[in-house]
N, C-alpha and C positions, 0 to 999 in steps of 0.2 A: 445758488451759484450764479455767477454771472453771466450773462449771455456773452458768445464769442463776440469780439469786435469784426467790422466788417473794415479792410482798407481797401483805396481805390487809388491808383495808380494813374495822375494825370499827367509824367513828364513829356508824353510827347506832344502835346498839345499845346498851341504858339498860345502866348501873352493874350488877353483881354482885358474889357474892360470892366464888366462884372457877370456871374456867373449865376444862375438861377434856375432851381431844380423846380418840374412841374410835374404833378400828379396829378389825375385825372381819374372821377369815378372811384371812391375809396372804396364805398359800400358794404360800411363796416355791419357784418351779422350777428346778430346773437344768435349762439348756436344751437339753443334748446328752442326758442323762438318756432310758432307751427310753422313761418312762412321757410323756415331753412332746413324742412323734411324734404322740400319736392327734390334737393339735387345733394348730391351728398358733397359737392367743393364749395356750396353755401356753407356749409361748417366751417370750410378752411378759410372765409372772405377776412375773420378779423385775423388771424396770424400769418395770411398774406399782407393785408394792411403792413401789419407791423414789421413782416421784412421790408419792404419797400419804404416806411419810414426809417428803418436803421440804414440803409442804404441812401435815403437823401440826408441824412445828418452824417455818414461817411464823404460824400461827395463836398462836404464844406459848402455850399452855396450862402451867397450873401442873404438872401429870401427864397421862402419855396411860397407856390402857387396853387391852390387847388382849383381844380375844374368843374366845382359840381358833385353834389350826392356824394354826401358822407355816408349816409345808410343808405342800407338795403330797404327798409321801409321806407314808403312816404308818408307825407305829413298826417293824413288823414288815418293811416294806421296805429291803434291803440298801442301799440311796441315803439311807436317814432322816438318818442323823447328819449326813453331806456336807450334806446343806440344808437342814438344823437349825442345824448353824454357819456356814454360809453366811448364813441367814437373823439371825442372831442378831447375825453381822457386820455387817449391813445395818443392824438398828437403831443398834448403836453408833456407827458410821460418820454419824449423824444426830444422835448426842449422845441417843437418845432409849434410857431404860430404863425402858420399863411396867411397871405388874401385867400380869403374864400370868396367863390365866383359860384353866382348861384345853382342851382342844375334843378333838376324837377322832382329829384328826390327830396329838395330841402325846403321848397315853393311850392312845388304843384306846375303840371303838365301845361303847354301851350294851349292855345283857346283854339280848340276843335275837339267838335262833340262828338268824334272815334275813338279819341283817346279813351285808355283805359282806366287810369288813375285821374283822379281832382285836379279840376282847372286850377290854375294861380288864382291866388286871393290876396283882399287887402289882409286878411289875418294873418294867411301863411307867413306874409311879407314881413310884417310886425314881429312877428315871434323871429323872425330870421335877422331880424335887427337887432334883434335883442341880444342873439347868442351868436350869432357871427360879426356884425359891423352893418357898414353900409352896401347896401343893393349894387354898387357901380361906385368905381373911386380911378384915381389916376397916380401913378408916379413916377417920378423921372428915374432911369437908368441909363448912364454916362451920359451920353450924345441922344438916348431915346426918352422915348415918354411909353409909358403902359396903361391900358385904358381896359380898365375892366368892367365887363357888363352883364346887366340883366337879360339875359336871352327870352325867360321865360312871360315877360310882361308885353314882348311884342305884338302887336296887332290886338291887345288884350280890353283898349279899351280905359284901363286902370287911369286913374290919375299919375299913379310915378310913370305909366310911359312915358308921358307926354313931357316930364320935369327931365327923364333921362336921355331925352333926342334930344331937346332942347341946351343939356349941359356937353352930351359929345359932340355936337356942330357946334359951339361956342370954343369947346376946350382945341377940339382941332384945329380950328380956324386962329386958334391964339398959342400954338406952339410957334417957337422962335426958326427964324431959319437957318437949315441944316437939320435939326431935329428930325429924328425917323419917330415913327409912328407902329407899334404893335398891339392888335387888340386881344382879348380872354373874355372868351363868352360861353356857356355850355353848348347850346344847340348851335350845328354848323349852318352856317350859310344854304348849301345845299350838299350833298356827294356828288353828282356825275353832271347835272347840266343846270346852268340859272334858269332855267326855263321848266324844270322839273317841276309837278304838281305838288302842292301842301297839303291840300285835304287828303287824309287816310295817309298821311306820309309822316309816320315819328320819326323822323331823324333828320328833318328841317326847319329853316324859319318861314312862317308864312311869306308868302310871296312878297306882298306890300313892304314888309320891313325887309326883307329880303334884297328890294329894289335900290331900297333907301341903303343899306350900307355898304352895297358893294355899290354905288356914285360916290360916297361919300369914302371908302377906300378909295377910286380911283382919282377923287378932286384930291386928294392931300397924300396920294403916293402911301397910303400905309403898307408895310414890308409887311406883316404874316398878320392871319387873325387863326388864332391856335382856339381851336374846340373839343369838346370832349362828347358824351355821352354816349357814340356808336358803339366805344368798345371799340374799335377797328378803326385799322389807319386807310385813311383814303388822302390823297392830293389833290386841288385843282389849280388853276390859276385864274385871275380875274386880274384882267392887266397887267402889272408887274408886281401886284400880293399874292403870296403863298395862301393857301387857304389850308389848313392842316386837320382831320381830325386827328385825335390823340387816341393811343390806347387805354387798356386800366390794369392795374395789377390783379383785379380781384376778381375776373372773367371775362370770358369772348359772348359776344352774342349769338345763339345759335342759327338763325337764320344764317348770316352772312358765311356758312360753312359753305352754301350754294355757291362761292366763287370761286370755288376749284373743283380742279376736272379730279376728285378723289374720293375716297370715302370720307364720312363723319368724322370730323374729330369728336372725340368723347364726349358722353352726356348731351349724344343729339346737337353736337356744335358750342356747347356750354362750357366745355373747359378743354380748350387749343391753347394749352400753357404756355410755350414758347414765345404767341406773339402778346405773352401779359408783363407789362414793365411799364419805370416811369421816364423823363425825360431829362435832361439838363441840356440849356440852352445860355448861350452861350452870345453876348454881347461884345459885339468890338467898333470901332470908332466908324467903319464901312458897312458893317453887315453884320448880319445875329446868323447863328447857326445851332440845329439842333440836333441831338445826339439822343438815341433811344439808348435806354440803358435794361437789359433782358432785364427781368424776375425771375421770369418761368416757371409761376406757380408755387417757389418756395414758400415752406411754411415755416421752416426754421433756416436763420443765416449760415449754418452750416452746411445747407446744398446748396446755397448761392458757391461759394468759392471751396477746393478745398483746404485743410489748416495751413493756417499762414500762407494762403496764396494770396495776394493782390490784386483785383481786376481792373484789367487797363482798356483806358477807355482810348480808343484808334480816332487822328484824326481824317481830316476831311483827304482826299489826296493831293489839291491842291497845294497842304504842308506837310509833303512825305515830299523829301528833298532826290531820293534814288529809285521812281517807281521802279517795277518789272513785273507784274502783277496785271494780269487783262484776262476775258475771263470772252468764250462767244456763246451769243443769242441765240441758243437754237432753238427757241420757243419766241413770241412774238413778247416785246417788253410788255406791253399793257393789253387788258381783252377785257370787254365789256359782257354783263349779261344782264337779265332782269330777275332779281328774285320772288319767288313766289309769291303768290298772298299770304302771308302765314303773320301771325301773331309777331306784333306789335302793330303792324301796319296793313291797310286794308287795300290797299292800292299795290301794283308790282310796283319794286324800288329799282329804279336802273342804278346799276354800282360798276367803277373799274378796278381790276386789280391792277391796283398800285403796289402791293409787296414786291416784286421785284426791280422795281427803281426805288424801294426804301432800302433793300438790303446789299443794292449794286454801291448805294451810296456810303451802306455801312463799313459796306468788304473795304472799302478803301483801296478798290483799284485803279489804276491810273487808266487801264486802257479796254476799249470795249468791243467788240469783230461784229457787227449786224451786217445783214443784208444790202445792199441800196438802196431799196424798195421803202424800207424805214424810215431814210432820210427823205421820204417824198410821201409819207405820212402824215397827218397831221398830229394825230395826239402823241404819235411814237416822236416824231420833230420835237416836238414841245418837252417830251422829257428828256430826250437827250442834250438840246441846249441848257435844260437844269443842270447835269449830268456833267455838264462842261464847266460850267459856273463853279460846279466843287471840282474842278483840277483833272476828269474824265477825260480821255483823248476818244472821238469817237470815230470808228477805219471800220471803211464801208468796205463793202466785198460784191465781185457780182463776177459772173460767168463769162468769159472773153467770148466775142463772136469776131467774127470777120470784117463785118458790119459797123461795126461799134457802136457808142450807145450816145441817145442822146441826151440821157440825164448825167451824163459824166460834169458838165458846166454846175447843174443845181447841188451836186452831189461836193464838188468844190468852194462851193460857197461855206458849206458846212464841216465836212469831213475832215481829221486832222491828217488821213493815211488812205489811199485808194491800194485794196489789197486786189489784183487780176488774180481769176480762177483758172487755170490754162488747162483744157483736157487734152489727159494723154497724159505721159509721163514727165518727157523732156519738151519742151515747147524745139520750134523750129525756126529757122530765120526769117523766115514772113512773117508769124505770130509774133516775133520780138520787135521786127521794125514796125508791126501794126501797131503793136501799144505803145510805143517811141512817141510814133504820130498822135496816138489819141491824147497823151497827156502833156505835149507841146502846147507852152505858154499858158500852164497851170502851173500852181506853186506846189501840189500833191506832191508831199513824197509815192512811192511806190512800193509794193513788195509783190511780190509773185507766190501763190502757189497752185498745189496741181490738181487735178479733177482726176485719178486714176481709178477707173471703176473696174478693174480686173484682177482686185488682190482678192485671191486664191485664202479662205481660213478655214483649220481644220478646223470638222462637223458642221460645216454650215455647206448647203446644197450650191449655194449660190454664191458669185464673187461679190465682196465688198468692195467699198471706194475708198480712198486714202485722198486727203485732202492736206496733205503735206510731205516730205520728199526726205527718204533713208538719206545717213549722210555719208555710203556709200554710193550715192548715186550725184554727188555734188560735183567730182571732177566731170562726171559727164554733163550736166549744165554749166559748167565753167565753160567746156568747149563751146558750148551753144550761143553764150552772151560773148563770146570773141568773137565768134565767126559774124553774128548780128552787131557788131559796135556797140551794144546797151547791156549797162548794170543798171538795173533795179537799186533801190536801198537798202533791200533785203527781201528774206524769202524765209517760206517757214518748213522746218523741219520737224519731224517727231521720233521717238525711238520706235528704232528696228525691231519687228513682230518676233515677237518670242525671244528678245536680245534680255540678259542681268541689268537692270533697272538702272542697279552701282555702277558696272563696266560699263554700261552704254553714259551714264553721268560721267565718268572718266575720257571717255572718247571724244565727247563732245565738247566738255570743257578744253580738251587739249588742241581739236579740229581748227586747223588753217586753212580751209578748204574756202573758196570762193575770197579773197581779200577783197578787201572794200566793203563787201556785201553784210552786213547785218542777220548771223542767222536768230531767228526769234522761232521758239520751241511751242510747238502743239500737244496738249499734252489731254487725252482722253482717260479720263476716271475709268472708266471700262471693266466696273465692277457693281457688285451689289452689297458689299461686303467693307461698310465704313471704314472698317479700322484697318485693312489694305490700302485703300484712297488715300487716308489721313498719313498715312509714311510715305505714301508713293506720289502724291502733291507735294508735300514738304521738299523731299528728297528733289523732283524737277525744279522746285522755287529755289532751294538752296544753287541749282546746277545752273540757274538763269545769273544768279549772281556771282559765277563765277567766269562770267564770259564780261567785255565790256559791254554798258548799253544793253543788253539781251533781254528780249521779254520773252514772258511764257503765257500763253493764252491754255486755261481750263475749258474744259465742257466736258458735258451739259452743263449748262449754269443748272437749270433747274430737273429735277426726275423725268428719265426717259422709261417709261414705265407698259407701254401699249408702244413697240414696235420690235423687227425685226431681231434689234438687237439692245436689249434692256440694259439699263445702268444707272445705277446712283448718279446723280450731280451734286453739286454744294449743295441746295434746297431740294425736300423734298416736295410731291406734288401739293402739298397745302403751303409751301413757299417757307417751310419752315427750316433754320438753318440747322443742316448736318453738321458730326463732329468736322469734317474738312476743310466746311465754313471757317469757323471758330478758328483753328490752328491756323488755316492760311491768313486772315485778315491781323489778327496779330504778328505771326511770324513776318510777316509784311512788313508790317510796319515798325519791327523791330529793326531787322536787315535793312530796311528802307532809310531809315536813322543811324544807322554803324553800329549796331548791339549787337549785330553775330559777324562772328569769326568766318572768312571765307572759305575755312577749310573745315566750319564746325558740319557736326554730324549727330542724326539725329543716333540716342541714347534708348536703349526698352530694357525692359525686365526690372528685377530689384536694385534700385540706387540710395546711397546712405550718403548723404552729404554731410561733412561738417565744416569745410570750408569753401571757402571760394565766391565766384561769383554768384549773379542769378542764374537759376534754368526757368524755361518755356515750358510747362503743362501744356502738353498738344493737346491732350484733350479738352480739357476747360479751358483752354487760353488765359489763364491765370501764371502771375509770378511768382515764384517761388524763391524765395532766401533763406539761406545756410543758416541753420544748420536744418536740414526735412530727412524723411524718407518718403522715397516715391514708390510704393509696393510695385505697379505696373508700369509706368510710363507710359506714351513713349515724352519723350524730355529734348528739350534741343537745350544747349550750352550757349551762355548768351557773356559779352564782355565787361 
C-alpha cells in the first residue's frame, strides 16, 4: 500500500526567490544494530528520517541541504557503511539528492584529544568523496551565493584545510556586488560567547578558526551561517550574521534538557519530540528567512497531519497584513545557565535559552508587552530588535511613579508603545496630567492600564491584582480623562471575573465606551486544562477581530508552574508548544489574511462535511477539505 501523501499548504507566504529545505543530523539507525539497544527512540531514528524526508519532498524545494551525520554510527564503527548506504538509500528512495555538508558522524570528530569518537582523517575524507561529493562547494541562489564547508578539518592541520580557507577567502572576496553571502557548516561557531573555550567543548570550532570566520563573516557582511550538530536551536549574532544552530528530526541531546527550569524530558533528555523538525528557508531579493517546520518525532506520516489535513506553514508577521495577535513576557525572554560536565563534553558549556524568541517568531504575532527593564538589557535588546526585523511591535510597560522615569527617553528610542501601569483602579487628574508631561515630544503612542491589587477571588486567602480594567468600569475612566484633558491611545481591558466567556465576547464586541480610545483585550489562560485554553484563546482572538484595530495580548506566554496561582501558557516549561500555540498562530494568520468570517465561531463535537469551504483543526492547526469527518473538533469555519 502506499504510504499516505503528506501536503503543505504554503498560500500565505509572499513570493520568493527560491526556496530550500534543510535537514540537519539525519542519523539514520539500523535498528537491530548493538549501538541502538541503549535508547529505545534509536529504533525509530530511521522512520523519523523518513517522515522528515517525505515531508521535505512535500514542501517542493528547489534543493535540500544536509547538515552532517547521516548515521548514527561513525566512521570508525564496523556498522558505518551498512547505514551510510542504508541511509543514502533512504534519501534516493524520496528522489531527494542534497549537498551533503560534512558533520563528524561522516569524517570523524574535531582535533581535541577529549573527544570521544576518531579525529578527521585524510581517509575518512576520501571515502566521503567518494560517496557524497566534495568536502566544501559553493552555489548561487537568486541574488545569494551558498558556501558550504568542512567544519570538521578545522585547526586539523590536514592539508585540505589549508586548500579550503584558501578557496572561501578567494570565493568571498570574488562575489559580485550586491550578492549576499550564507554559509552551511556542521559544527557552530560557538553557542553563547566567541570567547567561549574549545578544549573539552563538543559543540564548537576551535578557537583559531573560530576567529578566522567570524572576521571573515564580518569583512563581507555574510547574512546567516546555519549549523547543525547540537540537536538544539541556539541564536547568536556576530555583527549583522545570524549564527543559527539547527535542530534534527531524529533526536535532542540529552544534556541540554538542563536549560529549563523542568523536569527531563524522556530518556534522560534524549527524545523532547517537539523540538525535532527540519527547516525551509526561504530566499528573496533582500533577505533569506527561515521557518522550522515541527516533526515531533513522527514515525509514520500519518501523525504528522490528520487525513487529508494540510499543514500550513505561518509567515513571518511582518507579511500578516491585519495583526491583533501580541502575546506578554512574563518570564525573562532569554536566561543563561551553565551545563554540567556530563558527557559529551568535559568542560561546563555556557548555553542561552533561545526557544522563546524561536517560537515568539513562530507564533507570528505582531505584538509583544515586556517590561522596560528589557529594553535596557542587552541580550533581551538584541532579540527584541531581531523580533522587530520580522514585523514584532515591541510595548514596553513599566509602573507609573510620581517621579517619573528616566529611561522613558531610551525606552523611545526602541519601543513601538509605552503601556503606563497606574495603581489603583481609576487613575486621578494628577496621575493623568503626570503622564501628559512625561511623554511630551515623544512620538510613543500610549496606552494605560491598572495596577489593582484588591480583587477579592473565591478560595484564595489573599487579594489578587488585575492588570487591566472591567468594561463596566470604562464610563468611570471616561470621566477621569475629561476631567484631566488627556486620552491615551488606548487601554487594556479583560473579561469580567466569573462573566460567560460568549456574553462577555458579545458585550465587548458591541462596547462604545471611551471613543477614540482603542480598547486592546488581556486575556489570561488561567487554566491547567489545554483544551479549555484552546476554545477560550480562540474565542478572545476571534472577539479582537471584531472590534477595529483591537489587539488581544495572551499570558503567560510560557508555564506558570511554581507560583501562587498556576496556569498553562502557550509553551510549556521545556518551551514546548501547547495545543493553544498551534490553533492560535494559524488561526492568526488565517483571520490576519481574510479566511475567517467575522462572525465565524468556533464548531466541537461530531462534524461531517461534504461541502463547502475549508475548516481549521484547532487542534493540529492543520486544513481540512470537504469532504472529512472531524470525530472531536474543535473546527473553526474558514471562507
Amino acid at each position: 500500500m502506499n504510504p499516505t501523501p503528506l501536503a503543505v499548504d504554503k498560500s500565505l507566504l509572499p513570493d520568493c526567490l527560491e526556496e530550500i529545505v534543510i535537514i540537519s543530523d539525519g542519523h539514520y539507525a539500523i535498528a537491530d544494530a548493538p549501538s541502538s539497544a541503549e535508547f529505545a527512540s534509536r529504533r525509530k531514528q530511521a522512520a523519523r528520517l523518513d517522515v522528515a524526508l517525505a515531508l521535505a519532498g512535500a514542501l517542493k524545494p528547489s534543493r535540500v541541504i544536509h547538515l552532517g551525520d547521516l548515521t548514527q554510527e561513525p566512521p570508525e564503527s564496523p556498522d558505518y557503511e551498512t547505514a551510510r548506504e542504508c541511509g543514502l538509500a533512504l534519501f534516493r528512495a524520496h528522489g531527494i539528492e542534497p549537498v551533503w555538508v560534512p558533520g563528524n558522524h561522516d569524517v570523524g570528530d574535531k582535533p581535541d584529544p577529549t573527544m570521544a569518537a576518531a579525529p578527521v582523517s585524510e581517509s575518512f575524507l576520501k571515502a566521503f568523496e567518494a560517496n557524497f561529493g566534495p568536502q566544501w562547494s559553493s552555489l548561487a541562489s537568486g541574488n545569494a551565493r551558498l558556501f558550504f564547508l568542512n567544519s570538521q578539518i578545522f585547526s586539523s592541520g590536514l592539508e585540505s584545510e589549508a586548500r579550503q580557507k584558501a578557496w572561501l577567502e578567494a570565493a568571498l572576496a570574488g562575489m559580485a556586488p550586491g550578492e549576499r553571502a550564507l554559509i552551511f557548516l556542521h559544527l557552530p561557531p560557538y553557542l553563547h560567547d566567541p570567547q567561549e573555550p574549545d578544549l573539552g567543548h563538543y559543540d564548537n570550532l576551535p578557537k583559531s578558526a573560530r576567529q578566522w570566520l567570524l572576521e571573515l563573516c564580518e569583512r563581507h557582511r555574510v547574512e546567516w551561517v546555519l549549523s547543525g550538530h547540537v540537536h538544539q536551536r541556539f541564536l547568536n549574532l556576530s555583527g549583522a550574521t545570524r549564527l543559527v544552530t539547527c535542530a534534527s528530526p531524529a533526536f535532542t541531546r540529552p544534556t541540554f534538557g538542563h536549560l529549563f527550569s523542568s523536569a527531563p524530558p524522556p530518556e534522560q533528555g534524549r527524545d523532547d519530540t517537539p523540538k525535532e523538525g527540519i527547516y525551509l528557508l526561504r530566499i528573496d531579493r533582500e533577505a533569506s528567512e527561515l521557518f522550522f517546520i515541527r516533526t515531533g518525532g513522527a514515525t509514520r506520516r500519518e501523525e504528522l497531519l490528520p487525513k487529508g489535513g494540510r499543514l500550513v506553514v505561518v509567515p513571518r508577521a511582518r507579511d500578516l497584513p491585519d495583526l491583533r495577535l501580541g502575546v506578554t513576557l512574563l518570564h525573562p525572554l532569554s536566561t543563561s545557565t551553565r551545563l554540567p560536565i556530563a558527557w559529551q563534553s568535559s568542560v561546563r558549556v555556557p548555553v542561552r535559552n533561545d526557544y522563546p524568541f524561536f517560537l515568539l517568531e513562530e507564533l507570528g504575532a505582531g505584538f509583544v508587552r515586556v517590561p522596560l527593564e528589557d529594553l535596557l538589557c542587552t541580550v533581551a535588546r538584541e532579540r527584541l530588535r531581531l523580533l522587530q526585523s520580522s514585523g514584532v511591535r515591541v510595548e514596553a510597560t513599566f509602573i507609573w511613579d510620581a517621579s517619573g522615569t528616566n529611561d522613558l527617553p531610551e525606552a523611545a528610542s526602541m519601543a513601538d508603545t509605552i503601556e503606563f501601569q497606574l495603581p489603583g483602579r481609576i487613575p486621578d487628574r494628577e496621575m493623568l496630567r503626570s503622564i501628559a508631561t512625561q511623554v511630551e515630544g515623544t512620538p510613543l503612542p500610549v496606552r494605560l492600564s491598572p495596577i489593582f491589587a484588591g480583587e477579592k477571588v473565591a478560595g484564595k486567602q489573599h487579594c489578587r491584582t488585575r492588570y487591566a480594567w472591567y468594561l463596566s468600569e470604562l464610563d468611570e475612566l471616561e470621566k477621569a480623562f475629561d476631567a484631566a484633558a488627556f486620552r491615551p491611545g488606548a487601554v487594556l481591558v479583560q473579561p469580567d471575573a466569573g462573566a460567560d466567556l460568549s456574553q462577555w465576547v458579545e458585550a465587548f464586541a458591541a462596547s462604545r465606551a471611551l471613543p477614540g480610545v482603542r480598547l486592546d483585550l488581556l486575556f489570561n489562560l488561567g487554566s491547567t486544562d489545554d483544551a479549555e485554553n484552546l476554545k477560550n484563546a480562540v474565542h478572545a482572538l476571534l472577539a479582537a477581530y471584531r472590534r477595529e484595530a483591537c489587539r488581544v495580548y495572551f499570558q503567560p506566554f510560557q508555564d506558570l508552574d511554581r507560583s501562587m496561582d498556576v496556569m498553562n501558557g502557550l509553551l510549556d516549561t521545556r518551551c514546548n508548544p501547547r495545543p493553544v500555540f498551534t490553533a492560535l498562530k494559524v488561526a492568526h494568520a488565517l483571520a490576519a489574511a481574510g479566511r475567517v468570517a467575522g462572525d465565524a465561531a468556533i464548531v466541537e463535537g461530531g462534524v461531517q462535511v461534504t461541502e463547502g469551504a475549508s475548516w481549521l483543526d484547532l487542534q493540529s492547526g492543520a486544513l481540512l477539505d470537504p469532504p472529512f469527518h472531524a470525530a472531536a473538533g474543535p473546527l473553526l469555519p474558514l471562507k
